[in-house]
C-alpha positions in Angstrom: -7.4 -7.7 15.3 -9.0 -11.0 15.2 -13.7 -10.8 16.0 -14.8 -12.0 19.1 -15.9 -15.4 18.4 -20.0 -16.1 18.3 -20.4 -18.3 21.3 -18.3 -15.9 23.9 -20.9 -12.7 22.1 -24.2 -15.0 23.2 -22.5 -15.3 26.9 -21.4 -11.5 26.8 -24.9 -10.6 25.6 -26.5 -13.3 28.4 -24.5 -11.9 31.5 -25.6 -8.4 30.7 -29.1 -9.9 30.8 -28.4 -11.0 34.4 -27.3 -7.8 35.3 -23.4 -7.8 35.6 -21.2 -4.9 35.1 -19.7 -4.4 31.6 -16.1 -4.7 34.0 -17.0 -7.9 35.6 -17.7 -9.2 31.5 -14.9 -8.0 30.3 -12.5 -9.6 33.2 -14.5 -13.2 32.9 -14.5 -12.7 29.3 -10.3 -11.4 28.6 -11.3 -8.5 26.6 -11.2 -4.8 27.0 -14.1 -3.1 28.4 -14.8 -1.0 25.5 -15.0 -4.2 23.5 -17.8 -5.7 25.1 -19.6 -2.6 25.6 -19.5 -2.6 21.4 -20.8 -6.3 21.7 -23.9 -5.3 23.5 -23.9 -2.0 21.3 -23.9 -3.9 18.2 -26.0 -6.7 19.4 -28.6 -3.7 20.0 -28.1 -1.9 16.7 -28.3 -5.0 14.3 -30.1 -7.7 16.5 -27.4 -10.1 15.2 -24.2 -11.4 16.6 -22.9 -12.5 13.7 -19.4 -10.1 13.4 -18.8 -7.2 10.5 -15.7 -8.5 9.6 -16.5 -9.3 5.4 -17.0 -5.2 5.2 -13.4 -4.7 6.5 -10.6 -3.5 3.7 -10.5 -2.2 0.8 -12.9 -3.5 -2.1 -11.0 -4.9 -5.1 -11.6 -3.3 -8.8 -11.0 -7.0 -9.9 -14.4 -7.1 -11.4 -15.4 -10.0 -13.3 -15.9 -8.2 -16.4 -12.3 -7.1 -15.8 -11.0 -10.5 -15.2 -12.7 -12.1 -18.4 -10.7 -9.0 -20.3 -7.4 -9.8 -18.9 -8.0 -13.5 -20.1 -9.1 -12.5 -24.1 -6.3 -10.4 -24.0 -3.6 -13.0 -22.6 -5.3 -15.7 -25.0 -4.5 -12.9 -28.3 -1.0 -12.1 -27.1 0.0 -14.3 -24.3 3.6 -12.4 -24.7 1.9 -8.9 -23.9 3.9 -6.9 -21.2 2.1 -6.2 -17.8 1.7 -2.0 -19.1 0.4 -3.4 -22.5 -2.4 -5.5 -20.5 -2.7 -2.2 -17.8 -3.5 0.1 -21.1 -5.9 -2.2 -22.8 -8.5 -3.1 -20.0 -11.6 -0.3 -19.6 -9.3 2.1 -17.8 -6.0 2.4 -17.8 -3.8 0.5 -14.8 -0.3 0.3 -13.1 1.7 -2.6 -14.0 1.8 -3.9 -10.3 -1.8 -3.9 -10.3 -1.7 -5.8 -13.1 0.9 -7.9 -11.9 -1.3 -8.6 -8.9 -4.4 -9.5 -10.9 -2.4 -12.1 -12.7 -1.1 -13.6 -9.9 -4.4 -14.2 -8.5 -5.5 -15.5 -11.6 -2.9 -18.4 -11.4 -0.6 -16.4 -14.2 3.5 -16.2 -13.7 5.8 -14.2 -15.2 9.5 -15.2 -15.9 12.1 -12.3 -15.4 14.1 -13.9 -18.4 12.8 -16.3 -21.0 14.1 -19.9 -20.9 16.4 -19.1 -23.5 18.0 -16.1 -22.1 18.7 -17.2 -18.7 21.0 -14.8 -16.4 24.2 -14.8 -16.4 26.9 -14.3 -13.3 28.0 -10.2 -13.5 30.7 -9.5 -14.8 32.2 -6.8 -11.9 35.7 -6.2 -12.1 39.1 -7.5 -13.9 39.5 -11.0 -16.0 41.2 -13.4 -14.1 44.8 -13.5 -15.6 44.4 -10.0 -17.3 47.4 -7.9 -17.2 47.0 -4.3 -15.5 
């Protein structure tokens, strides 16, 4: 769900100062009831109307320490596998993890090499093949 936008908080927080109803707010304003109760509740608690929402999620475990290791190890073997680079770092990590790091860091990985491209499967009889 998307913060109530700063301007429409100042006007919540201003018709409560001319005495309306949390209900007449919330049906001027289009949100729930509870919602601008929590803006006036929050405006209360931290004197600031400036939304929470940079505290939301999970924090990463990218560290920068961690992402300068992942690039001295990808500039010593820049052919490492994704588990080689997971067991190196300061604790051991899954491969998607890693695989998720890199991709953040602007790094791809090829399924096959240039040189070993797929080929088509090879399901079933030979064309022409007797039985």
């Amino acid at each position: 769900m998307r913060a109530i936008p700063v301007p429409l908080r100042t006007r919540i927080v201003e018709l409560y100062g001319q005495g309306k109803s949390t209900r007449e707010i919330a049906q001027f304003s289009g949100f729930c009831v509870a919602a601008v109760r929590r803006v006036r509740q929050q405006f209360r608690e931290r004197r600031t109307l400036e939304p929470r929402t940079h505290r939301c999620g999970r924090k990463t475990l990218l560290t920068e320490e961690r992402k300068q290791r992942l690039r001295e190890l990808l500039s010593e073997r820049p052919d490492a596998t994704l588990a080689e680079l997971g067991r190196r770092l300061d604790r051991p990590f899954r491969t998607s993890t890693i695989d998720l790091w890199l991709r953040r860091l602007g790094w791809k990985f090829k399924k096959n090499s240039g040189r070993r491209r797929a080929g088509p499967t090879r399901h079933g009889r030979k064309k022409g093949a007797l039985a």
